[in-house]
C-alpha positions as CSV (number, residue, x, y, z in Angstrom):
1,X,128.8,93.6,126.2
2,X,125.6,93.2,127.8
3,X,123.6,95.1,125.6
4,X,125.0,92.4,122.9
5,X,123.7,89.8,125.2
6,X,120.1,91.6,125.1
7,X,120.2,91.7,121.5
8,X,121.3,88.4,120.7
9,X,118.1,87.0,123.1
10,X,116.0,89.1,121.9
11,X,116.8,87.5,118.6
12,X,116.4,84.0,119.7
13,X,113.2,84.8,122.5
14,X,111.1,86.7,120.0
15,X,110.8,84.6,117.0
16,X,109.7,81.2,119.2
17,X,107.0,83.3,120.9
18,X,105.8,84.6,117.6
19,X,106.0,80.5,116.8
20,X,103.6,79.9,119.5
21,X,101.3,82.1,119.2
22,X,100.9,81.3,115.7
23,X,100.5,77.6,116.7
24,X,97.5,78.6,119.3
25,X,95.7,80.9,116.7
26,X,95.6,77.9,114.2
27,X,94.4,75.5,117.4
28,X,92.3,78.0,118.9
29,X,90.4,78.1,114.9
30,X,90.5,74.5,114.3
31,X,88.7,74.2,118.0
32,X,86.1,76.4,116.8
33,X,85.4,74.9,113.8
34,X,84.7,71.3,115.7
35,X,82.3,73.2,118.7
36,X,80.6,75.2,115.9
37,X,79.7,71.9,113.6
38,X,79.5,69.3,116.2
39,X,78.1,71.1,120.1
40,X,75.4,72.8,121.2
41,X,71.6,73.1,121.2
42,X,69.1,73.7,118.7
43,X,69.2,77.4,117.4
44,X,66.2,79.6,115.2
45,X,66.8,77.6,111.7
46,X,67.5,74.2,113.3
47,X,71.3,75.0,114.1
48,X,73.4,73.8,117.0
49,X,74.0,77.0,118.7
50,X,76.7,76.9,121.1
51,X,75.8,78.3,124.8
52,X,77.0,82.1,126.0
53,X,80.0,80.8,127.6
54,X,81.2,78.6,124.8
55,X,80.3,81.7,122.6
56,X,82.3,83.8,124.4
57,X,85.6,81.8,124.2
58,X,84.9,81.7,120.4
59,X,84.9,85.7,120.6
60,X,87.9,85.2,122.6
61,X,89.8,83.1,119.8
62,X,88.8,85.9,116.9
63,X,90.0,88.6,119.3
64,X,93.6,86.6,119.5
65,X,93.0,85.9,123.7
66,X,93.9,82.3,122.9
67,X,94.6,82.0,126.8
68,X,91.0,82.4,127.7
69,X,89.3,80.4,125.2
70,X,91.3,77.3,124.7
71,X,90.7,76.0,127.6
72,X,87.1,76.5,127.5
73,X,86.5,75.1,124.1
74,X,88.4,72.0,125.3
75,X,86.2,71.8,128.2
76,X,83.5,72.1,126.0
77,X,84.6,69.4,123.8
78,X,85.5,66.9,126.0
79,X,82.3,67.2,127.7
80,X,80.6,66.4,124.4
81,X,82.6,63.1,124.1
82,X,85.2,64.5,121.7
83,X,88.7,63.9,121.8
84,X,91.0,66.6,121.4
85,X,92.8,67.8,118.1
86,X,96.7,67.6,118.4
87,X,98.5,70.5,119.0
């Protein structure tokens, strides 16, 4: 009985957060697209360049930490007047 249990919220659990992370990948990328076009100061070929920290929750997104760089790529937005992308 209780090893049914297990398996049938295993069943349910699993899929939703397979869901979300999916959902935070995609937000995490679309947030890096907007700090990489629109933030930052003026790189070698006349680029914005995004500072280290900024950078660094970028690497954080392509490394699938969503955790640790959504918030700072919000952060960084919203400091740059931007308003936020739904989620």
């Amino acid at each position: 009985m209780i090893r049914t249990l297990v398996l049938l919220l295993s069943c349910i659990v699993l899929p939703t957060v397979a869901v979300a992370q999916t959902d935070d990948a995609a937000y995490c990328a679309q947030l890096k697209e907007l700090v990489l076009r629109y933030t930052g100061g003026a790189g070698v070929e006349g680029r914005l360049m995004p500072d280290k920290t900024t950078l660094g929750a970028i690497s954080d997104c392509d490394k699938g930490n969503t955790a640790a760089g959504i918030p700072v790529l919000e952060k960084t937005l919203r400091n740059n007047g931007f308003t936020l992308p739904k989620r």
